[in-house]
C-alpha positions as CSV (number, residue, x, y, z in Angstrom):
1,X,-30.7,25.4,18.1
2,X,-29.7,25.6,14.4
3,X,-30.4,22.3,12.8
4,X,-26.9,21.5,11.3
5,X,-25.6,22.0,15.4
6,X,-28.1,19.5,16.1
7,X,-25.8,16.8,14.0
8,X,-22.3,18.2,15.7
9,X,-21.0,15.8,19.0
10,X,-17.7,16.4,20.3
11,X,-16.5,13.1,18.4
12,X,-17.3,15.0,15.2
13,X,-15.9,18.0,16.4
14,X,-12.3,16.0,17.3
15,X,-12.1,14.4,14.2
16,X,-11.9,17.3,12.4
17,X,-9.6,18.8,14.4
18,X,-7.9,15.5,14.1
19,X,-8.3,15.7,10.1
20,X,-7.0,19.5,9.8
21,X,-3.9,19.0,12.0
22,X,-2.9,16.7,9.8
23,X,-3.1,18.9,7.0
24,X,-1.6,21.4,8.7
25,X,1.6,19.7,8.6
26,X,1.1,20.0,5.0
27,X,1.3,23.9,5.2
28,X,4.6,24.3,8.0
29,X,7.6,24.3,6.0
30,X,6.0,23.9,2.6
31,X,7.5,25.3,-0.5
32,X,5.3,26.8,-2.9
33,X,6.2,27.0,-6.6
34,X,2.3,27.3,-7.4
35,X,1.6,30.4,-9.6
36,X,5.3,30.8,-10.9
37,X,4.9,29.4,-14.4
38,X,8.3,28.4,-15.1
39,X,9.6,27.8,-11.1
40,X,9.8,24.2,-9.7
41,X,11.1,22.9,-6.8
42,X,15.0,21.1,-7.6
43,X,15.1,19.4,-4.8
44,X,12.0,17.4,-4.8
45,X,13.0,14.2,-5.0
46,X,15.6,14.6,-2.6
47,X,16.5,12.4,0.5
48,X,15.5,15.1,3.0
49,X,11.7,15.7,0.4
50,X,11.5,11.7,0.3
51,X,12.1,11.1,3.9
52,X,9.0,13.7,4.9
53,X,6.8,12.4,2.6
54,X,7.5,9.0,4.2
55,X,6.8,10.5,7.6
56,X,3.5,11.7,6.1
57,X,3.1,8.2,5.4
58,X,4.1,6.8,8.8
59,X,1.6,9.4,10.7
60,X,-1.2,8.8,8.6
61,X,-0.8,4.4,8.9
62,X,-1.0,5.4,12.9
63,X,-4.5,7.2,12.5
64,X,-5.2,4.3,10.4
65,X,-4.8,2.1,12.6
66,X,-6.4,4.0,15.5
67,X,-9.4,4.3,13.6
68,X,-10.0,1.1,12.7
69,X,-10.4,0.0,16.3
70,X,-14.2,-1.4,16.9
71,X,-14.7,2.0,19.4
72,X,-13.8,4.3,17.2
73,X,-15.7,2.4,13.9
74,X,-18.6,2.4,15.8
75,X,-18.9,6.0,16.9
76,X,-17.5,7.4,13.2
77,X,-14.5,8.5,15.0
78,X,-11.5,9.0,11.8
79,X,-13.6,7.6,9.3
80,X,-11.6,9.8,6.8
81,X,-8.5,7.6,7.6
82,X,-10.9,4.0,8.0
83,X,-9.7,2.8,4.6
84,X,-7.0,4.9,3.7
85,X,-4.2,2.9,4.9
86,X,-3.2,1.1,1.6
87,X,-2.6,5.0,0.3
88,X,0.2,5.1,2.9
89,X,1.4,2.3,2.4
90,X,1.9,2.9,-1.5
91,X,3.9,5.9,-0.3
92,X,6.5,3.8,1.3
93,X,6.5,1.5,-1.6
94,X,7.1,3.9,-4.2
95,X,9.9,5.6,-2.3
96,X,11.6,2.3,-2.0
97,X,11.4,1.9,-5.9
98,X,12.5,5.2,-6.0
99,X,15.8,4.9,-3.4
100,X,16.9,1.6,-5.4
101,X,16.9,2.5,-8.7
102,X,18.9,6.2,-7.8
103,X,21.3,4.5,-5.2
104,X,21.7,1.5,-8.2
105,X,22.7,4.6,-10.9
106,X,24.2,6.5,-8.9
107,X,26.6,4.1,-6.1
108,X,29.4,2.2,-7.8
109,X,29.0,-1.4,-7.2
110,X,25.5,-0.8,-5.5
111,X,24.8,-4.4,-6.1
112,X,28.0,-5.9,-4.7
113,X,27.1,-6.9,-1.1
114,X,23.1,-5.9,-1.5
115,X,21.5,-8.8,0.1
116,X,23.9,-8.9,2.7
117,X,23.7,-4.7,3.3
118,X,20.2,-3.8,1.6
119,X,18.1,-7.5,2.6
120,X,19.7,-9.0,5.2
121,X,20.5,-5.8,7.6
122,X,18.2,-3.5,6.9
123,X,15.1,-5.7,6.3
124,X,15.5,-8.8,7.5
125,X,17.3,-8.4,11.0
126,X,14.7,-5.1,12.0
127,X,12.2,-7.9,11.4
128,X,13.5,-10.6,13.5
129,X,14.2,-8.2,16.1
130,X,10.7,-7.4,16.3
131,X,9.4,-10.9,16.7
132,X,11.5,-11.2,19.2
133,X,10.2,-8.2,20.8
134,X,6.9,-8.8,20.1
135,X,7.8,-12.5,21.5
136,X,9.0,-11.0,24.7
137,X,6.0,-8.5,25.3
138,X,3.6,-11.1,24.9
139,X,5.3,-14.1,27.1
140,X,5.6,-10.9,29.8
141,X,1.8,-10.1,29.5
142,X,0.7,-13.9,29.6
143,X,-0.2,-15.0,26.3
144,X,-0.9,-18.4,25.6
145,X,0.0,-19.8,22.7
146,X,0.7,-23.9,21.0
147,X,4.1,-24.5,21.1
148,X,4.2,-24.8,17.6
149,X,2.9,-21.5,17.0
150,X,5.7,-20.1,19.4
151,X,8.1,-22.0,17.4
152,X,6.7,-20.8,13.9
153,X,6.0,-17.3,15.1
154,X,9.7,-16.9,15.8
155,X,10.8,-18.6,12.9
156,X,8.6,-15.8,11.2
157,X,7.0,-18.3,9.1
158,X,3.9,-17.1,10.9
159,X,2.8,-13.8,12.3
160,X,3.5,-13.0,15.5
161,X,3.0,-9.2,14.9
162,X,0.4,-9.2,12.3
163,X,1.9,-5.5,10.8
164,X,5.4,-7.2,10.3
165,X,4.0,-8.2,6.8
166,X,5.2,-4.9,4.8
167,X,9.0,-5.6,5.3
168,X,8.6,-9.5,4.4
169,X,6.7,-7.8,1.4
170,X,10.0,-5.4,0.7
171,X,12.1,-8.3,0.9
172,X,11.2,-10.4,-1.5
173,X,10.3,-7.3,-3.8
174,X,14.5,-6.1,-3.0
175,X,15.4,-9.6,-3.4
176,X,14.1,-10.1,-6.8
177,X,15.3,-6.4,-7.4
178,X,18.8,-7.6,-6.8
179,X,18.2,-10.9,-9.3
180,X,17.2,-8.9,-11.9
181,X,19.5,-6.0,-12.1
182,X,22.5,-8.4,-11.4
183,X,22.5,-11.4,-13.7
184,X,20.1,-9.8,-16.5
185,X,20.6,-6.0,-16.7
186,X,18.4,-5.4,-19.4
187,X,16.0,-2.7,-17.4
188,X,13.3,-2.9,-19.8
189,X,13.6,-6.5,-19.2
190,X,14.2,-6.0,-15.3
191,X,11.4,-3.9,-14.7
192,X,8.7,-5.6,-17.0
193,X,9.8,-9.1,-14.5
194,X,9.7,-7.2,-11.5
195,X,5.5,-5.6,-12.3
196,X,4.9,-9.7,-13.5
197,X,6.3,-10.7,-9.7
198,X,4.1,-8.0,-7.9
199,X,1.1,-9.1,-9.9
200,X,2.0,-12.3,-9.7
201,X,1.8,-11.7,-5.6
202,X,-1.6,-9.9,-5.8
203,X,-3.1,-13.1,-7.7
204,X,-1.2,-15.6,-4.8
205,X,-3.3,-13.8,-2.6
206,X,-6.6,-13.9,-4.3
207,X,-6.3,-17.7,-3.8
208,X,-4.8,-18.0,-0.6
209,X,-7.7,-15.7,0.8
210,X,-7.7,-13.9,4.3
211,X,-7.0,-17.6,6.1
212,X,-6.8,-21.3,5.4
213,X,-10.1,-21.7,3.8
214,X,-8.6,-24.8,1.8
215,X,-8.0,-26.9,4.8
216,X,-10.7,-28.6,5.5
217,X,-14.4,-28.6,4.7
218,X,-16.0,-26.2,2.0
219,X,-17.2,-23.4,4.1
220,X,-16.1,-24.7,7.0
221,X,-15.6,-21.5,8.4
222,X,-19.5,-20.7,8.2
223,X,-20.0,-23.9,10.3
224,X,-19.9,-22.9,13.9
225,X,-19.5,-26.4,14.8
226,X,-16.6,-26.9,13.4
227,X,-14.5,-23.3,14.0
228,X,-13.4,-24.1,16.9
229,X,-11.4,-27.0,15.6
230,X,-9.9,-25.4,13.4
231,X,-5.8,-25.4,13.8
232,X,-4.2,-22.1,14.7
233,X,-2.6,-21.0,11.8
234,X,-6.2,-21.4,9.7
235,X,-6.8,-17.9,11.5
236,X,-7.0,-15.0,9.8
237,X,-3.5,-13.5,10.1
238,X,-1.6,-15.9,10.9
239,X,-0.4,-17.0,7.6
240,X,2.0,-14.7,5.0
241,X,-0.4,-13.1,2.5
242,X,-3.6,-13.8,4.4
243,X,-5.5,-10.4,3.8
244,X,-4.9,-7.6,0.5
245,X,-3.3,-5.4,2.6
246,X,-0.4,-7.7,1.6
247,X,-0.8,-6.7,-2.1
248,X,-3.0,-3.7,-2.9
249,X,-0.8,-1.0,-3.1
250,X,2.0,-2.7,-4.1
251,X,2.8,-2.1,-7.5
252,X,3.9,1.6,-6.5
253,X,7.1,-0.6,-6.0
254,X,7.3,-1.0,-9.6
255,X,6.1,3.3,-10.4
256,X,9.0,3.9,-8.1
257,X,11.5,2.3,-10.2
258,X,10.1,3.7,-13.6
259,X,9.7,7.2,-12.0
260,X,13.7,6.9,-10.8
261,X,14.6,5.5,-13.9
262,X,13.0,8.0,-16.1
263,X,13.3,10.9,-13.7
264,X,14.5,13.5,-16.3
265,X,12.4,12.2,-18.9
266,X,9.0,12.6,-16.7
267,X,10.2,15.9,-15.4
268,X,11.0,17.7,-18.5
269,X,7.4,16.1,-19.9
270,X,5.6,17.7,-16.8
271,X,7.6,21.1,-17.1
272,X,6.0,22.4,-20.4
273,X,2.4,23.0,-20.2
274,X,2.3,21.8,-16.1
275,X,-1.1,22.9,-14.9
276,X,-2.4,21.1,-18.2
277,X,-0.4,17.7,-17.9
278,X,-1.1,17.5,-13.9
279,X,-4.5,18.4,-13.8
280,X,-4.7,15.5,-17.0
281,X,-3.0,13.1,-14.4
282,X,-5.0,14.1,-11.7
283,X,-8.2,13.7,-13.6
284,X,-6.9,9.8,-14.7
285,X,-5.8,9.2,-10.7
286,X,-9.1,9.7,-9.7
287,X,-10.8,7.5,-12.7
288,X,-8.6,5.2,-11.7
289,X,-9.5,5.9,-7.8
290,X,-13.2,5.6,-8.7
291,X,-12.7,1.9,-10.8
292,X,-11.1,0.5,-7.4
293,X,-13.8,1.6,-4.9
294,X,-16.6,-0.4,-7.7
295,X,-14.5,-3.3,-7.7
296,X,-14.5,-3.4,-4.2
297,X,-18.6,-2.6,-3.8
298,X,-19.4,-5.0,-6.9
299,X,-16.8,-7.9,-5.9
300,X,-14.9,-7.4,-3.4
301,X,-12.0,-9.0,-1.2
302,X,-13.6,-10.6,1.5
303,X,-15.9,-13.2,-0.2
304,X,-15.5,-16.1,1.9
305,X,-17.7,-14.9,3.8
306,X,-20.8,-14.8,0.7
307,X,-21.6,-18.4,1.5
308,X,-20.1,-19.4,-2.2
309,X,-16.9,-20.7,-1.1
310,X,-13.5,-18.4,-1.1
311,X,-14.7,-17.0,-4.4
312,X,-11.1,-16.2,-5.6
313,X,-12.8,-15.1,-8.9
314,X,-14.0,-11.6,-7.4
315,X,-10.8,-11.3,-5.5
316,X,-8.9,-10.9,-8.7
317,X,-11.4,-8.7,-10.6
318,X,-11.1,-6.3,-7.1
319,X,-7.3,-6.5,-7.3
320,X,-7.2,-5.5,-10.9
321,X,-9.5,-2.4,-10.3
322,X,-7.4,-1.3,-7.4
323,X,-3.3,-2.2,-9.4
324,X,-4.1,0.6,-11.8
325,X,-5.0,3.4,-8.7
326,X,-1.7,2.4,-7.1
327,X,0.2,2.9,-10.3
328,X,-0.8,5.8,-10.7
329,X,-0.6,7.3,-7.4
330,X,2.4,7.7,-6.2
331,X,3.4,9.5,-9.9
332,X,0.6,12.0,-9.3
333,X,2.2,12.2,-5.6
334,X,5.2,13.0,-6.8
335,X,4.5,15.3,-9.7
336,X,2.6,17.2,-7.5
337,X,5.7,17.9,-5.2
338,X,7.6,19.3,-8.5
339,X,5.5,22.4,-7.4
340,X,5.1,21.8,-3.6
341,X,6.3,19.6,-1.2
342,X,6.9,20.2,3.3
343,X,9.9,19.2,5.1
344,X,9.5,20.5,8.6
345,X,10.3,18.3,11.9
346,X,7.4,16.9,12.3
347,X,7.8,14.9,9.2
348,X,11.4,14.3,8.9
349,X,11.4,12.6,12.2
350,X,8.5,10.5,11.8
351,X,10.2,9.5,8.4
352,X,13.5,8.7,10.1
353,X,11.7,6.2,12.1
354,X,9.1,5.3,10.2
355,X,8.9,1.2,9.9
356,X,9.9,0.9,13.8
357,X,7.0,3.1,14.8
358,X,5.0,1.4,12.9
359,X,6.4,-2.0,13.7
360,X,5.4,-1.2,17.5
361,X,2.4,0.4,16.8
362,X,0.2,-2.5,17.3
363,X,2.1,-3.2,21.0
364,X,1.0,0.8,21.3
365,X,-2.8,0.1,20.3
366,X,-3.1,-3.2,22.9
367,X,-0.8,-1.8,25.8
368,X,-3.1,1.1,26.3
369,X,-6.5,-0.4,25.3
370,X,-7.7,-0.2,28.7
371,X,-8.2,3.4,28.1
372,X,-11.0,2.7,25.6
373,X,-13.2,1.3,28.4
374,X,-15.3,3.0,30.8
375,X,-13.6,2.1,34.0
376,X,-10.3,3.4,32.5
377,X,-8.2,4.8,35.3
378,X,-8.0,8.1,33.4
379,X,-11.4,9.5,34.2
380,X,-11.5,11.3,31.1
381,X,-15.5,10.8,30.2
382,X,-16.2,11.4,26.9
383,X,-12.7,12.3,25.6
384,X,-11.5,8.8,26.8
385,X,-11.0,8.0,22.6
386,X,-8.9,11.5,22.5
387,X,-6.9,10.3,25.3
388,X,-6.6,6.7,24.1
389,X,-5.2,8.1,20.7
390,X,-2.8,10.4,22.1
391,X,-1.5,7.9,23.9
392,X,-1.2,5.2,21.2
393,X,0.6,8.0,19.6
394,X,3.1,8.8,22.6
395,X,3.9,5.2,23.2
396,X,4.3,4.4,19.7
397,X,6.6,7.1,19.1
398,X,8.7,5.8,22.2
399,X,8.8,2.1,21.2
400,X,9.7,2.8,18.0
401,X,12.6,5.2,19.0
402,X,13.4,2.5,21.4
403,X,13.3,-0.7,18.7
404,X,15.1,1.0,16.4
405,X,18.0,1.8,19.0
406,X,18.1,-1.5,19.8
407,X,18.2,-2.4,16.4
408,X,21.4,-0.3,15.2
409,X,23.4,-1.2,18.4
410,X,22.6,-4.8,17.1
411,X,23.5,-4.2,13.2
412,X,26.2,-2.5,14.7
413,X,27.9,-5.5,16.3
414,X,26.7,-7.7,13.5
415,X,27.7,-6.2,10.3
416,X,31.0,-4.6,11.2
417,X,32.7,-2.3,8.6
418,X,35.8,-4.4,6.8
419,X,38.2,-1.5,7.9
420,X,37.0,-1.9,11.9
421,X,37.7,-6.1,11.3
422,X,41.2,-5.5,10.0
423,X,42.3,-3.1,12.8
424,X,41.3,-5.9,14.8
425,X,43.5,-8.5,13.2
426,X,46.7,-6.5,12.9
C-alpha cells in the first residue's frame, strides 16, 4: 500500500468532503469579475450579497460547533472549522455595522422608534423567546436546576442557552449605536465612542475571566476540595462575558460602520490599481492573522488555569493581537466580493434564518447526542459522526425555521403597525 494511503481513514476522507462542499457553495451562483480589469460587481453590498454572506456565516458556526464536540476533537474530525468560529461570527458583526449605518443614511427618521423597532423587537424579544424555549426543552427533558438559577436564567441575567450571548452582544453594541448617532451626531465622534465601547468590552472580559474566579479563594478552582462548593453561577458560562468568544471578533461591529460610512470612498480607492491594493490588504490580513494566533500560543485566554491566578494581564495582551485581525477582516471580506461574491439558495436561506438556527443549534447538538455513542439506535458503525452531523444539521435547520415562526407570529401581535391600531379604534 502506498504510504500516504496508509495515513487516509474514512474520518479524514469525510472531512474533506465535508471541507470541499463547503466550498462548493462558494462556486454555485458565484459572479466572477476576476480577470476583467475595469469590471466589478454593483451589487455587492447589496441586501440579497449581504444576506448570503451571512448564510456563509450561519453554516460555517454549525460545523463549528459540531466540531468542537469532545468525539469529533478527539478523532480530528473538522479540525479546519475547530477554531474558526470567531471568523463567522465577525461576519455577522460586520454586516450589522454595515445594515445600520446604510439603513441610518438612507431611511428618514431611522432613529425615531429604533430601540423600540431595531432593540427591543428584533433583538431583544427573539432572545427571550428562546430562553423560554430553551426553558421549556429542558424542564420537558428533566433538568435540575436551583431555583434561583431558573429564576435568573429566565430573567436572562444568566445563561440558560450558553450561544444566546451574540444578540445580548448586538444589543448593547445597537443600543449605544442609537445613543451616539441620536444626541451627538458628530460620526467621527460617534464612531471613535462606539470602537472605545467594544474595546472597552474586550478588556471587561479579560477581568471577569471564563467564570467567577473572584469569588472566593485564590485559585480556588484548582482546589478540588473546594469546586464542588462553589455556587452555580461561578461556572463557566453561566455569567454574561464569561469566555472571549463574547469579544474577539467584535470590533468588525465598528469596520462595518466605517466601511458603510465610507462606502464610495473605499470603493473608488480599491477600483484603481485592484489586484495591487487587495493583494496589499490581503498580505496585512494575514500579518494581522499571524500576530493573533502568537498572542494566543505566547499568552493566551485561558490562564486561570496556569496556577498564577486569573492572569488578566495575558488576557489583554491576547485580545489586543487578535482586535487588529478582526478589523481587518471583514474589509478584506468585503473588498474581495467587489470582484466575486455567491448568492445561490443555499446561502440566502441559511442567511434568512441565520440567528434562530443558530440560537437552536445547541438544543440540535444535545437532542441527538445519543447518536455519537456506540449503542446508538442508528447502527451506522463507523459513520455514526457522519450521521450525528447530518442530523444536528437537519434538526437545527427545523428548530430554527420553527423558532423564528414562533417568533414573528409573536412580534406580530406585539408590535402592531399604528395604521392596524387605528382601524381598530374607529
Amino acid at each position: 500500500m502506498p504510504e500516504f494511503l496508509k495515513d487516509l481513514t474514512v474520518w479524514s476522507i469525510l472531512e474533506q468532503v465535508a471541507f470541499y462542499s463547503y466550498l462548493i457553495l462558494f462556486i454555485w451562483g458565484g459572479t466572477n469579475k476576476f480577470g476583467k480589469k475595469l469590471e466589478f460587481n454593483d451589487d455587492f453590498t447589496s441586501l440579497d450579497a449581504m444576506k448570503s454572506l451571512r448564510g456563509f456565516a450561519a453554516i460555517g458556526v454549525i460545523l463549528h460547533h459540531i466540531s468542537q464536540e469532545e468525539i469529533f476533537q478527539a478523532k480530528g474530525v473538522l479540525s479546519p472549522f475547530v477554531n474558526a468560529g470567531a471568523y463567522f461570527v465577525a461576519i455577522f458583526f460586520f454586516c450589522s455595522g454595515f445594515g445600520l449605518i446604510k439603513s441610518l443614511d438612507t431611511k428618514k427618521d431611522y432613529l425615531k422608534g429604533f430601540i423600540r423597532n431595531r432593540i427591543v423587537k428584533t433583538i431583544v424579544l427573539p432572545f427571550y423567546v428562546n430562553v423560554l424555549v430553551y426553558g421549556l426543552l429542558m424542564f420537558i427533558s428533566g433538568v435540575k436546576l436551583p431555583e434561583e438559577r431558573w429564576i435568573f436564567n429566565f430573567l436572562g441575567l444568566t445563561m440558560m442557552n450558553e450561544y444566546a450571548w451574540f444578540p445580548i452582544v448586538l444589543a448593547i453594541l445597537y443600543l449605544v449605536f442609537f445613543l451616539c448617532f441620536r444626541f451627538i451626531k458628530n460620526r467621527p465622534v460617534c464612531l471613535g465612542i462606539i470602537l472605545v465601547v467594544i474595546i472597552g468590552l474586550g478588556i471587561g472580559f479579560c477581568y471577569n475571566g471564563h467564570f467567577a474566579w473572584w469569588f472566593g479563594s485564590d485559585n480556588w478552582w484548582l482546589k478540588p476540595n473546594l469546586v464542588p462548593k462553589a455556587l452555580w453561577w461561578q461556572s463557566q458560562k453561566a455569567l454574561w462575558f464569561s469566555g472571549e468568544w463574547w469579544v474577539n471578533s467584535a470590533p468588525a461591529f465598528f469596520t462595518g460602520l466605517l466601511f458603510g460610512s465610507c462606502e464610495k470612498q473605499i470603493t473608488a480607492f480599491f477600483k484603481k490599481a485592484y489586484a495591487l491594493k487587495f493583494h496589499i490588504l490581503l498580505i496585512i490580513t494575514m500579518i494581522f492573522f499571524k500576530l493573533s494566533s502568537y498572542g494566543q500560543s505566547k499568552f493566551g485566554y485561558w490562564t486561570e488555569w496556569s496556577g498564577k491566578g486569573p492572569g488578566i494581564e495575558d488576557k489583554i495582551k491576547t485580545y489586543f493581537c487578535q482586535v487588529p485581525l478582526f478589523l481587518f477582516l471583514g474589509l478584506a471580506i468585503i473588498i474581495f466580493m467587489m470582484k466575486y461574491h455567491v448568492s445561490n439558495p443555499v446561502s440566502r436561506f441559511f442567511g434568512k434564518y441565520s440567528l434562530h438556527t443558530y440560537l437552536m443549534n445547541l438544543a440540535a447538538l444535545t437532542a441527538v447526542r445519543f447518536l455519537q455513542t456506540s449503542d446508538s439506535p442508528i447502527k451506522a458503525g463507523k459513520y455514526n459522526l457522519l450521521v450525528y452531523a447530518l442530523a444536528v444539521f437537519a434538526l437545527t435547520i427545523l428548530a430554527g425555521v420553527g423558532e423564528q415562526k414562533l417568533t414573528e407570529l409573536i412580534q406580530k401581535l406585539l408590535f402592531r403597525k399604528k395604521k392596524e391600531k387605528a382601524k381598530a379604534t374607529m
